[in-house]
MDTraj code that builds the backbone (N, CA, C; nanometers):
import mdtraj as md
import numpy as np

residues = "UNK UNK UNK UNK UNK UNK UNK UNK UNK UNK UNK UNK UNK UNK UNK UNK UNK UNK UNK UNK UNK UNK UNK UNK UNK UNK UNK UNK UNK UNK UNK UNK UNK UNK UNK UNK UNK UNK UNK UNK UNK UNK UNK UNK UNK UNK UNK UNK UNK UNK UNK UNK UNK UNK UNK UNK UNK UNK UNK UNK UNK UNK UNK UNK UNK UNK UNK UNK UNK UNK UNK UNK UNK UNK UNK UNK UNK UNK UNK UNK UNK".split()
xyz = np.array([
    [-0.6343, -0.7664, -0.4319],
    [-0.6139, -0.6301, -0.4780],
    [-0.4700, -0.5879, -0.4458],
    [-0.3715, -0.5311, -0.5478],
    [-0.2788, -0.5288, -0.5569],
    [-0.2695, -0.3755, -0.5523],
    [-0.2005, -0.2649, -0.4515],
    [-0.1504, -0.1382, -0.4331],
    [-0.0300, -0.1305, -0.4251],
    [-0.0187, 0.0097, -0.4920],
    [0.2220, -0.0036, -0.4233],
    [0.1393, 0.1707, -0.3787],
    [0.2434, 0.1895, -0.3004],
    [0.2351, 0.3376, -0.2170],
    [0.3980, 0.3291, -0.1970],
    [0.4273, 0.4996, -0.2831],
    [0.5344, 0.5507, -0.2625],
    [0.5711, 0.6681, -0.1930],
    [0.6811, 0.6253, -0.1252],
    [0.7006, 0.7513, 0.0301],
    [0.7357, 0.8910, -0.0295],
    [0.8068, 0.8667, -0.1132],
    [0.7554, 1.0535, -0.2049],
    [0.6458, 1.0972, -0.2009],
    [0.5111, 1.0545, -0.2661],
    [0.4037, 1.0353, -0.2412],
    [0.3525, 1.0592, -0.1468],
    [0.3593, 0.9524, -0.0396],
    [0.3441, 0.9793, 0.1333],
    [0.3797, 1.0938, 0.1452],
    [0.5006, 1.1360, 0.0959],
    [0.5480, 1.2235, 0.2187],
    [0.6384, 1.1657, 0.3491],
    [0.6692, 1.0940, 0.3754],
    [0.7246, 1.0247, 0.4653],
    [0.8044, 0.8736, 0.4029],
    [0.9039, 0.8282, 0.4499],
    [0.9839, 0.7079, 0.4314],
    [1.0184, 0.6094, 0.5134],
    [0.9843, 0.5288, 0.4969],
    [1.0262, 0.3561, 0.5946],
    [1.1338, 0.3712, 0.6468],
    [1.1789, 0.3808, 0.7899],
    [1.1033, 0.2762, 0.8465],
    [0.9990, 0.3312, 0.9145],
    [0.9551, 0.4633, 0.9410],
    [0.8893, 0.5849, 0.9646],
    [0.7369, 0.5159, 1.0261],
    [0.7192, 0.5349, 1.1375],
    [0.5585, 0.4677, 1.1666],
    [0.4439, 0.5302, 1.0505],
    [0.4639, 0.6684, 1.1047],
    [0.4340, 0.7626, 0.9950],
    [0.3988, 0.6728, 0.8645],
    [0.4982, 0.6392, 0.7585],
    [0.4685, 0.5564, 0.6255],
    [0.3546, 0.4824, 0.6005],
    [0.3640, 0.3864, 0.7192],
    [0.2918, 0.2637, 0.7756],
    [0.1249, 0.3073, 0.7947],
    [0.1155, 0.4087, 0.9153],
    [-0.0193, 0.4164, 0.9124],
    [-0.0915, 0.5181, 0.7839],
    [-0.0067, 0.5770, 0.6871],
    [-0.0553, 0.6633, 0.5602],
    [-0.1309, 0.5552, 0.4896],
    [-0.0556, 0.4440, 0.4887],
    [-0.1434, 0.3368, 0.3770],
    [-0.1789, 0.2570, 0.4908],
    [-0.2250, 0.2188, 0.5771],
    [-0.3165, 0.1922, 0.6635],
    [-0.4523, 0.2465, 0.6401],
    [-0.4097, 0.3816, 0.6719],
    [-0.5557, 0.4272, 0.6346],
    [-0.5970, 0.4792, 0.4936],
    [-0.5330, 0.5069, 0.4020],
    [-0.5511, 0.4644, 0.2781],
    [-0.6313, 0.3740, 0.1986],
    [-0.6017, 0.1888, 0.2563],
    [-0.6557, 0.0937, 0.3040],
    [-0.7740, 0.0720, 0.3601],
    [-0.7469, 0.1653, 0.4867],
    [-0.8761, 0.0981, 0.5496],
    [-0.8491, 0.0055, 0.6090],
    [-0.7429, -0.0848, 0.6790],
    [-0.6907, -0.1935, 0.6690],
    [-0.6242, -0.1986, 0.8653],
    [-0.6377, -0.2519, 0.8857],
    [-0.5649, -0.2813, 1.0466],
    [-0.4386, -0.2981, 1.0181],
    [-0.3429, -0.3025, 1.0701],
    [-0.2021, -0.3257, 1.0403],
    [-0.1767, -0.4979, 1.0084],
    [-0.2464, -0.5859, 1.1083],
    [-0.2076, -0.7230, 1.0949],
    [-0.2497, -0.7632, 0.9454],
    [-0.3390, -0.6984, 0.8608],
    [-0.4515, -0.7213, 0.7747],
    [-0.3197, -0.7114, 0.6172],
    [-0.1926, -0.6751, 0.6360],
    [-0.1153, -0.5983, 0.5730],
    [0.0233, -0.6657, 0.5785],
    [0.0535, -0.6944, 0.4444],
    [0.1661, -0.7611, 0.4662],
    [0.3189, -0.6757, 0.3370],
    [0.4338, -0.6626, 0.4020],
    [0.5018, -0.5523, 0.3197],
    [0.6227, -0.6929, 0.3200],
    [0.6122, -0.7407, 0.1573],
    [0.7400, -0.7850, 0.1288],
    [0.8900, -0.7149, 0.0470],
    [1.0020, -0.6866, 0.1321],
    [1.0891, -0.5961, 0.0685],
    [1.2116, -0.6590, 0.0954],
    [1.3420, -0.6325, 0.0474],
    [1.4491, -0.6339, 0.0276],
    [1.5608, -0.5844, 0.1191],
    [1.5051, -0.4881, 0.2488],
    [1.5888, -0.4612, 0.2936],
    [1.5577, -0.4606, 0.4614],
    [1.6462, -0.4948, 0.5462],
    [1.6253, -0.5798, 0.6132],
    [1.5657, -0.4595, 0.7237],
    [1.6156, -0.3152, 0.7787],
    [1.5945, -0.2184, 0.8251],
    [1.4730, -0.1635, 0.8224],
    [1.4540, -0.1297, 0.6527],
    [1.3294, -0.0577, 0.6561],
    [1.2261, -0.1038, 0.6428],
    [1.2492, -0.2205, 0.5450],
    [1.1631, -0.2610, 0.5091],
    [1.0800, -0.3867, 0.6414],
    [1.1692, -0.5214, 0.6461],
    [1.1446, -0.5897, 0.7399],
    [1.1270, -0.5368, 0.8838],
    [1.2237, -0.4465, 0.9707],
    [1.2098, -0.4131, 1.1187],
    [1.0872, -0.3202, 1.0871],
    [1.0841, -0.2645, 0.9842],
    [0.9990, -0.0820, 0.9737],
    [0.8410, -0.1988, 0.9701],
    [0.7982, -0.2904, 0.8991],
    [0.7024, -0.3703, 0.8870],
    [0.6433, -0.4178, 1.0155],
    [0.7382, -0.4483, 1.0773],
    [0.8201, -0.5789, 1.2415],
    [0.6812, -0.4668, 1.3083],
    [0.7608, -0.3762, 1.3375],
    [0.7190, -0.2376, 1.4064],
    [0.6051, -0.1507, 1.4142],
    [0.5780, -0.1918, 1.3001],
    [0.4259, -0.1694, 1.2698],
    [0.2919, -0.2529, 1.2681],
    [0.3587, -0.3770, 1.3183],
    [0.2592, -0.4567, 1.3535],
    [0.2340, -0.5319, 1.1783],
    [0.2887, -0.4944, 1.0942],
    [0.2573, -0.5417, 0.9767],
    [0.2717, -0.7008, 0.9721],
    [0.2289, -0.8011, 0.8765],
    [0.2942, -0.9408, 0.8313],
    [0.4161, -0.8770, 0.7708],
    [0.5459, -0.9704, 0.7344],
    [0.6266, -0.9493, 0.6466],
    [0.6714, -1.0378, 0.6268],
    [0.7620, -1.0469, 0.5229],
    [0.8568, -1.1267, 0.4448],
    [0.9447, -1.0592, 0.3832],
    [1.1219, -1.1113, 0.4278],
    [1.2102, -1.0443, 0.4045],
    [1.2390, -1.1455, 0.2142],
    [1.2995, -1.0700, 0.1305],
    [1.3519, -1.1035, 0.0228],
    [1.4691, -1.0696, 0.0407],
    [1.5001, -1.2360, 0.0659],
    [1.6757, -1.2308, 0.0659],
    [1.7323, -1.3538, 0.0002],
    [1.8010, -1.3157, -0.0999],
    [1.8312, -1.4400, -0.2473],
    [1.9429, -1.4760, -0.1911],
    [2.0691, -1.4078, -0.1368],
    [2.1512, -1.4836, -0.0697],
    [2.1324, -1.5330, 0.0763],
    [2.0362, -1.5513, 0.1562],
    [2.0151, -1.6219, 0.2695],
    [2.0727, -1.5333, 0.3808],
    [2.1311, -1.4399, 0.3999],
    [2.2516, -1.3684, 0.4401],
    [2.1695, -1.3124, 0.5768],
    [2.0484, -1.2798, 0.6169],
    [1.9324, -1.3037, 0.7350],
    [1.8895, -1.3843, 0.7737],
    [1.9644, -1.3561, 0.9155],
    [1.8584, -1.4532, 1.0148],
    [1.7410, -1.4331, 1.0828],
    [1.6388, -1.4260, 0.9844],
    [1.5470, -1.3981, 0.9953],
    [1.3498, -1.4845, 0.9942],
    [1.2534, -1.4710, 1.0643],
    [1.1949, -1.5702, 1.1067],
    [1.1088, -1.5723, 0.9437],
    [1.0602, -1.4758, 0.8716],
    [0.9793, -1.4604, 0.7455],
    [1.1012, -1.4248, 0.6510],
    [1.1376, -1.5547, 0.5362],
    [1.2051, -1.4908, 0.4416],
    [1.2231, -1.5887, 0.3015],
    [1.2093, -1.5309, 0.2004],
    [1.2211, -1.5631, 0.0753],
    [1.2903, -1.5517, 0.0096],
    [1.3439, -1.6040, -0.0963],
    [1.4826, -1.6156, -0.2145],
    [1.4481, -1.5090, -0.3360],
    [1.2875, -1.5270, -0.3565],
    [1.2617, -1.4102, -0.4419],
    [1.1132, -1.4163, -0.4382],
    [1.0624, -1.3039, -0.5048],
    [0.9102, -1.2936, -0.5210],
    [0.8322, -1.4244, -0.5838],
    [0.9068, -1.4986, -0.6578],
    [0.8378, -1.6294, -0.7671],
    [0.7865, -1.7321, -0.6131],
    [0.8520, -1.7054, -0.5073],
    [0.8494, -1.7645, -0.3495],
    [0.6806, -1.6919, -0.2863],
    [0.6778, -1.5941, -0.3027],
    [0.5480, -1.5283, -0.2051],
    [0.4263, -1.5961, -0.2157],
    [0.3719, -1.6408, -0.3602],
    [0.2168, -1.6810, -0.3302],
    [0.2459, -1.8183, -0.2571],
    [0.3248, -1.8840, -0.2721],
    [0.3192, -2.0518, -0.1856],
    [0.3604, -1.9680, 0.0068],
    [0.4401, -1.9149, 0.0202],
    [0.4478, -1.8349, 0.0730],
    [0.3490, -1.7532, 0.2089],
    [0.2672, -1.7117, 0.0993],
    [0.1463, -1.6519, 0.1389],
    [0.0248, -1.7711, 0.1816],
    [0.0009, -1.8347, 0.1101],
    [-0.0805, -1.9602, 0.1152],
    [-0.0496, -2.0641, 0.2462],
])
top = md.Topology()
chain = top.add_chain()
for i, resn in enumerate(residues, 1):
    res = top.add_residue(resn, chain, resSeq=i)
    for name in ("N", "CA", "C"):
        top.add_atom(name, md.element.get_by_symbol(name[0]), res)
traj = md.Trajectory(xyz[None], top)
């Protein structure tokens, strides 16, 4: 099951714990249960980190040194698997 949740929406913005537990419980979902793949290394990856979330950073130029990271989305389901 595929959701997007937008922080307009929320009401609140990444890296914001706040964000995190809105679609948590939205969900229904524990934090580990939850995985946020994004583009930017701050909000998305640390704001994820921080929340106890899974993540995966999307980074096409490699340019993070980082422990979860991908070149692009066509990368996530092998990825994920």
């Amino acid at each position: 099951c595929r959701r997007f949740f937008i922080s307009s929406q929320l009401g609140v913005r990444k890296p914001a714990r706040e964000f995190f537990s809105a679609i948590e419980a939205r969900l229904k979902l524990p934090p580990e249960r939850l995985l946020l793949a994004g583009d930017d290394l701050t909000n998305d990856y640390e704001g994820a980190r921080a929340a106890g979330w899974q993540r995966v950073l999307i980074d096409p130029g490699e340019r993070c040194a980082v422990e979860h990271r991908i070149r692009s989305l066509r990368e996530l389901p092998e990825w994920i698997q």
